[in-house]
Backbone as a printed PyTorch tensor [residue, N CA C, xyz], in Angstrom:
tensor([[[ 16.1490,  36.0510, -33.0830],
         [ 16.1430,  37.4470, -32.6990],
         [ 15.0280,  38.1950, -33.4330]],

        [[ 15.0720,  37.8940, -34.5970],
         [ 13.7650,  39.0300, -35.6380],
         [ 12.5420,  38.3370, -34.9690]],

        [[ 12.1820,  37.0990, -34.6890],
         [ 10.8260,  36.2420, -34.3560],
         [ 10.5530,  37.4550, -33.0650]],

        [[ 11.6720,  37.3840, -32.3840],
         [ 11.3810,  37.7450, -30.7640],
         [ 11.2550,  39.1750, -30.9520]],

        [[ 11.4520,  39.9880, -32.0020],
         [ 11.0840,  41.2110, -32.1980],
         [ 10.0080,  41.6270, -32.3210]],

        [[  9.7600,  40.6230, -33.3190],
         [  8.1950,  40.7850, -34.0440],
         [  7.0730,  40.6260, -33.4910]],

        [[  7.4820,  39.2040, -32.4970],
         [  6.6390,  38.6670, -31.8360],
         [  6.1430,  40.5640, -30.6080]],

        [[  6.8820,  40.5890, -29.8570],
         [  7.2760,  41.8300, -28.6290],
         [  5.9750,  43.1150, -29.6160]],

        [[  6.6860,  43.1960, -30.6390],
         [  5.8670,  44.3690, -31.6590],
         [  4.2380,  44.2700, -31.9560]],

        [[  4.6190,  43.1640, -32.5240],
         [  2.8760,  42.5020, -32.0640],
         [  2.1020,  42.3940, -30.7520]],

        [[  2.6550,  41.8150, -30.0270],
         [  1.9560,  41.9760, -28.2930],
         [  2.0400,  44.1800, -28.1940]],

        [[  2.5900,  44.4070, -28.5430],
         [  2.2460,  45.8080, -27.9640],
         [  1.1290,  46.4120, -28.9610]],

        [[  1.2660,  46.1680, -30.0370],
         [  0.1310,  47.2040, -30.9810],
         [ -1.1680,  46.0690, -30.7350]],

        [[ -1.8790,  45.0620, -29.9390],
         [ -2.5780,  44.6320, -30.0830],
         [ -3.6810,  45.0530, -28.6240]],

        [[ -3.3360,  46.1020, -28.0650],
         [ -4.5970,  46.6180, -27.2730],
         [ -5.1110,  47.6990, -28.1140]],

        [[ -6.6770,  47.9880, -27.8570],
         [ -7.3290,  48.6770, -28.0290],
         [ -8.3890,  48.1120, -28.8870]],

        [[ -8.2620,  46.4790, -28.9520],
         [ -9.7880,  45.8940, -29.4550],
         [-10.0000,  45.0470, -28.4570]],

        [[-11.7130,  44.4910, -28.7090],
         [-12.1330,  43.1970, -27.7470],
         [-11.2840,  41.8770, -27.5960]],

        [[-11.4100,  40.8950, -26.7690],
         [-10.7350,  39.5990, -26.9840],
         [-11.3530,  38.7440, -28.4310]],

        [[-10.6010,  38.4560, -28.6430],
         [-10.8040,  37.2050, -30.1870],
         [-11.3020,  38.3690, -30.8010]],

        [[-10.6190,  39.2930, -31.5540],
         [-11.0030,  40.2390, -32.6010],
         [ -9.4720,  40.2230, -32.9630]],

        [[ -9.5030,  41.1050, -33.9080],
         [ -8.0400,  41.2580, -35.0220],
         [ -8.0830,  42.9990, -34.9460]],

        [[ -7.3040,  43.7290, -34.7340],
         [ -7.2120,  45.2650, -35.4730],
         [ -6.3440,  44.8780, -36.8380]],

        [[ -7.0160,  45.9880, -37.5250],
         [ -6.2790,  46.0750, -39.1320],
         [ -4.1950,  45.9120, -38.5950]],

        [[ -4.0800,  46.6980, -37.6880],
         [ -2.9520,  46.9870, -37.6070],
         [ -1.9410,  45.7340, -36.9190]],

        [[ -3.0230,  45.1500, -35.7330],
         [ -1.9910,  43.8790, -35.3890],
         [ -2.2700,  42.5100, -36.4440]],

        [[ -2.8200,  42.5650, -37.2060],
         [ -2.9990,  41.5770, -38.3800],
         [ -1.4020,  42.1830, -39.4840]],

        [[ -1.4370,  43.4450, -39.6200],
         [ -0.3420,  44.1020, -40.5180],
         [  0.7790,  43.4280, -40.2360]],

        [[  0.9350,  43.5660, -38.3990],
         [  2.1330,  43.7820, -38.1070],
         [  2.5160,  42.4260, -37.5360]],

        [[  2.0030,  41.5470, -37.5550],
         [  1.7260,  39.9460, -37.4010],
         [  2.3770,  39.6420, -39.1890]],

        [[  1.3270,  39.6610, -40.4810],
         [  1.9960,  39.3680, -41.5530],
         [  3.4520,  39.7010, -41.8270]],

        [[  3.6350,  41.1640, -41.0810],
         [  5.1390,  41.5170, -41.5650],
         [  6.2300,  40.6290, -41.3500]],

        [[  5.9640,  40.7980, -39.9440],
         [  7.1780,  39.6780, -39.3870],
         [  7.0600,  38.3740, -39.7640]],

        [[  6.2530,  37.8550, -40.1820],
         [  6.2840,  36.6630, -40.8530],
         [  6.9790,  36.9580, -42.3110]],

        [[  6.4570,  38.2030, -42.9270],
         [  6.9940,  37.9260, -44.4120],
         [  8.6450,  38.4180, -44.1830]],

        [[  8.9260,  39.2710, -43.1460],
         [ 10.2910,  39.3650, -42.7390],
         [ 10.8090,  38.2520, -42.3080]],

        [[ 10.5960,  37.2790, -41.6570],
         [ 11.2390,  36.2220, -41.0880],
         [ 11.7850,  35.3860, -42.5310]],

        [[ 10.5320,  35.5100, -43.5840],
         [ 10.5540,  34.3240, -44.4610],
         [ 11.2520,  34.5310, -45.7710]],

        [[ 11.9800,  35.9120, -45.5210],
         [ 12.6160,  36.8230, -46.4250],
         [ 14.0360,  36.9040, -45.9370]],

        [[ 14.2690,  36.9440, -45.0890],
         [ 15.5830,  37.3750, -44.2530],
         [ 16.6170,  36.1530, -44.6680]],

        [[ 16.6240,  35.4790, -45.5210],
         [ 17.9860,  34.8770, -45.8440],
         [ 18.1130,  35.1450, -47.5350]],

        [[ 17.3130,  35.8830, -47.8030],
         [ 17.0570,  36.2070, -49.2880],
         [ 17.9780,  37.6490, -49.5000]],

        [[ 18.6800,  37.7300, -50.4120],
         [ 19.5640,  38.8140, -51.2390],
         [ 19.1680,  40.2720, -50.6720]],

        [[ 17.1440,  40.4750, -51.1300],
         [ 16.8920,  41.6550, -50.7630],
         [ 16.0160,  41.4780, -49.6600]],

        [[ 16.3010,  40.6220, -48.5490],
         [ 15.3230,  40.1750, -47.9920],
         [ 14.9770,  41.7980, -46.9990]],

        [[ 15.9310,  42.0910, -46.8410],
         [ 15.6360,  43.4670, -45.5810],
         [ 15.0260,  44.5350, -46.7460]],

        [[ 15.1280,  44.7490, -48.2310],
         [ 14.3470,  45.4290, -48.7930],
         [ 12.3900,  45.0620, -48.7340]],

        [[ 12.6190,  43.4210, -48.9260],
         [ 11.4420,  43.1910, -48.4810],
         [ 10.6200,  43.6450, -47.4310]],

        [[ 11.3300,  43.2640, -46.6500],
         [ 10.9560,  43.3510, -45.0250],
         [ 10.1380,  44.9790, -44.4380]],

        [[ 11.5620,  45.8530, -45.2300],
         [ 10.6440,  47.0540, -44.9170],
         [  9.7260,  47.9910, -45.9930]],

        [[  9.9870,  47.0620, -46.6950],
         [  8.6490,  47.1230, -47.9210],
         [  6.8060,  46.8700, -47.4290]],

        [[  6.8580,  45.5680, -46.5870],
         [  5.6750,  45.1190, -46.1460],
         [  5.8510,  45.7600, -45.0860]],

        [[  6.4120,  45.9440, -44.1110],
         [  6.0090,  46.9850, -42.6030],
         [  6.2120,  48.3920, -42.8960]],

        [[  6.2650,  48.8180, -44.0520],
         [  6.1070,  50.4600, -44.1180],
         [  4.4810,  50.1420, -44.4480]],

        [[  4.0220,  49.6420, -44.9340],
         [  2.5180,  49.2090, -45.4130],
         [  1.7350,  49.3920, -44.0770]],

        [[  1.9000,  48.7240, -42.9550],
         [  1.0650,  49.2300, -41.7110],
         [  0.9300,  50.0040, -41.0660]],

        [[  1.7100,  51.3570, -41.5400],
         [  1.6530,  52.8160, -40.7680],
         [  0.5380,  53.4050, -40.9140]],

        [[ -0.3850,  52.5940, -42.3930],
         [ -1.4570,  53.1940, -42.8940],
         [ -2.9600,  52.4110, -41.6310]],

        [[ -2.3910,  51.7540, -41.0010],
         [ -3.2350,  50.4320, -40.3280],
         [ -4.0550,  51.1680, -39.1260]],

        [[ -5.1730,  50.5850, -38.7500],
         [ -5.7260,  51.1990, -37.3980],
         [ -5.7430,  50.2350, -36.3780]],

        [[ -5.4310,  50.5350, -35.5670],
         [ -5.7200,  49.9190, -33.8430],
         [ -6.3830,  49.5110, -33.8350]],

        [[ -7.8350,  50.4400, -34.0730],
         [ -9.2380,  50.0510, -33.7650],
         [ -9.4550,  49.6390, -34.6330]],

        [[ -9.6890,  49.5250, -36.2080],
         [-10.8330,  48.8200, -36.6190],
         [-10.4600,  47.6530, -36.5430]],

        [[-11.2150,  46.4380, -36.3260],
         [-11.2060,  45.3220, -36.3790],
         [-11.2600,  44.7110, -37.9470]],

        [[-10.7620,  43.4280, -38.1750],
         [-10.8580,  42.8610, -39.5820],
         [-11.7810,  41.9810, -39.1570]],

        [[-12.4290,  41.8320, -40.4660],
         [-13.3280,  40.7170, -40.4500],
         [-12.3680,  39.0000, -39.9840]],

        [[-13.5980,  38.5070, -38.8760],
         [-12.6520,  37.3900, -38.3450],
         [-12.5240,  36.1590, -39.1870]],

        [[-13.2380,  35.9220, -40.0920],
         [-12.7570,  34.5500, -41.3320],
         [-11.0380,  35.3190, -41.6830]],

        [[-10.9990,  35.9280, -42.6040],
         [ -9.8710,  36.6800, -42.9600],
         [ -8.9150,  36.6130, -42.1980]],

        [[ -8.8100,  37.2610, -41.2760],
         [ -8.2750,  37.5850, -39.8390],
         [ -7.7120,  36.1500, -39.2650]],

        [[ -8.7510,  35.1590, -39.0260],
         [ -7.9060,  33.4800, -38.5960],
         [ -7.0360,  33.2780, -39.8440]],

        [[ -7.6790,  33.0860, -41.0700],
         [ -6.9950,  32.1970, -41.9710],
         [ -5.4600,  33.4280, -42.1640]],

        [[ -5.6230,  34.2690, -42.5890],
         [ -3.9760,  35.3890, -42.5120],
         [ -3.2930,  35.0900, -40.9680]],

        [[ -3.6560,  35.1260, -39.9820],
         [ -2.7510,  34.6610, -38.7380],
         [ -2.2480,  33.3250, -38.8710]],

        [[ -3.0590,  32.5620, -39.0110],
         [ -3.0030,  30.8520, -39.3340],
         [ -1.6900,  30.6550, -40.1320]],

        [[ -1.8230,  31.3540, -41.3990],
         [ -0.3220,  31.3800, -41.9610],
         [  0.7680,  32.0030, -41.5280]],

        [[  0.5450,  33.0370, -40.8430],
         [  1.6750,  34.0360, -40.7460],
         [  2.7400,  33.4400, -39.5490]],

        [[  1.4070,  32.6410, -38.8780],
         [  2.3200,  32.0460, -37.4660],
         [  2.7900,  30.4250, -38.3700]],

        [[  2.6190,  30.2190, -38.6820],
         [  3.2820,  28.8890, -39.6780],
         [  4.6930,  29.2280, -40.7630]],

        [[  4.6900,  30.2820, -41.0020],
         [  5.6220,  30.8230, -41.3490],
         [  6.5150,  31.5530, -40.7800]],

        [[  6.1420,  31.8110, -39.7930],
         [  6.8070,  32.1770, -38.5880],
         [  7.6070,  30.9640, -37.7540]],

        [[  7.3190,  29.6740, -37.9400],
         [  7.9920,  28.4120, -37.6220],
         [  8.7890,  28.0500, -38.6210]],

        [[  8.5000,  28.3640, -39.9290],
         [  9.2630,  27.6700, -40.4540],
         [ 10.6610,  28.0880, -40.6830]],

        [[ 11.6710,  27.5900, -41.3240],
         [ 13.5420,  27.7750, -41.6790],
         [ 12.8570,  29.1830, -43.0250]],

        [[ 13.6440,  30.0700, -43.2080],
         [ 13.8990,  30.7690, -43.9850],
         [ 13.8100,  29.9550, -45.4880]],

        [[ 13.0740,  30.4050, -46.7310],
         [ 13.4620,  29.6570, -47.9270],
         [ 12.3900,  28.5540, -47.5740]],

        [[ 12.0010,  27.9520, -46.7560],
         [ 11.2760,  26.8190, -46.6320],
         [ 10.1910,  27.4160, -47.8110]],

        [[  9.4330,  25.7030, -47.9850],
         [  8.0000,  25.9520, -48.8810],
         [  6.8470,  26.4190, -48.4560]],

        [[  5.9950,  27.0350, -48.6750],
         [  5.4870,  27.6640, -48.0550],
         [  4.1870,  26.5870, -47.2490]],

        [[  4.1480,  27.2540, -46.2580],
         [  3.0790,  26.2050, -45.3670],
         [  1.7180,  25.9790, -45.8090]],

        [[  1.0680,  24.3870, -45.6750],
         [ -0.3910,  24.7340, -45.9350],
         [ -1.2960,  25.7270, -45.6290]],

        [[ -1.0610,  26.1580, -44.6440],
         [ -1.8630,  27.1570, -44.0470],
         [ -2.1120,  28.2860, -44.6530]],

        [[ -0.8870,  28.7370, -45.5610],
         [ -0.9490,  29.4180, -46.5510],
         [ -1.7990,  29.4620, -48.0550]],

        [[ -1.9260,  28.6280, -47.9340],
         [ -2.3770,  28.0840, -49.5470],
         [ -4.5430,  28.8090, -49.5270]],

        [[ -4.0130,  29.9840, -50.3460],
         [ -4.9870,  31.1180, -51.0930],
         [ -4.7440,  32.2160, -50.6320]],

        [[ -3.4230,  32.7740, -49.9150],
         [ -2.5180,  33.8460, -49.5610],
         [ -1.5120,  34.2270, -50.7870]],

        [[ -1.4720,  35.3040, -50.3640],
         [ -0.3340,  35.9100, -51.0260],
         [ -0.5290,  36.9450, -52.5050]]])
C-alpha cells in the first residue's frame, strides 16, 4: 500500500521537465518513499517518514538535478523500494546516505 502511494505521488509531481531529466522535487519525493518504505516497520518509522517528505516542500518541479547524482540516488531508492523493511541496505546504495 505505502509503495503504491509513493509510487502514484511520484508519477504525478514528475511533469514539468524534459524526458531522462530528474526535477529536484521528483528525486525528493522518489527518496522519501523509499526512506518511508525502509522505515515503516521501525518504532519511529512514521516519525521518520514525515521527517524526510516534509524536506521536499522546499523542492522545485523545474529545476532539474544534475543527472550522475540523479541515476545513482534513484538507482538506490528504487532498490530499496524492493526490498523487506529492516533489510540491509542495497548495493546500489553504497556512498548514500
Amino acid at each position: 500500500m505505502l509503495i503504491a502511494a509513493a509510487a502514484a505521488f511520484v508519477l504525478s509531481t514528475s511533469a514539468g521537465t524534459k524526458p531522462n531529466t530528474y526535477s529536484e522535487r521528483w528525486l525528493c519525493d522518489l527518496w522519501a518513499g523509499a526512506m518511508c518504505h525502509a522505515t515503516s516497520c521501525q518504532k519511529d518509522g512514521k516519525a521518520r517518514c514525515e521527517a524526510v517528505s516534509k524536506q521536499c516542500k522546499e523542492t522545485s518541479k523545474r529545476v532539474q538535478v544534475d543527472e550522475g547524482r540523479a541515476e545513482k540516488k534513484a538507482a538506490c531508492a528504487r532498490a530499496l523500494l524492493k526490498a523487506a523493511c529492516g533489510a540491509p541496505r542495497p548495493p546500489e546504495c553504497e556512498g548514500l546516505m
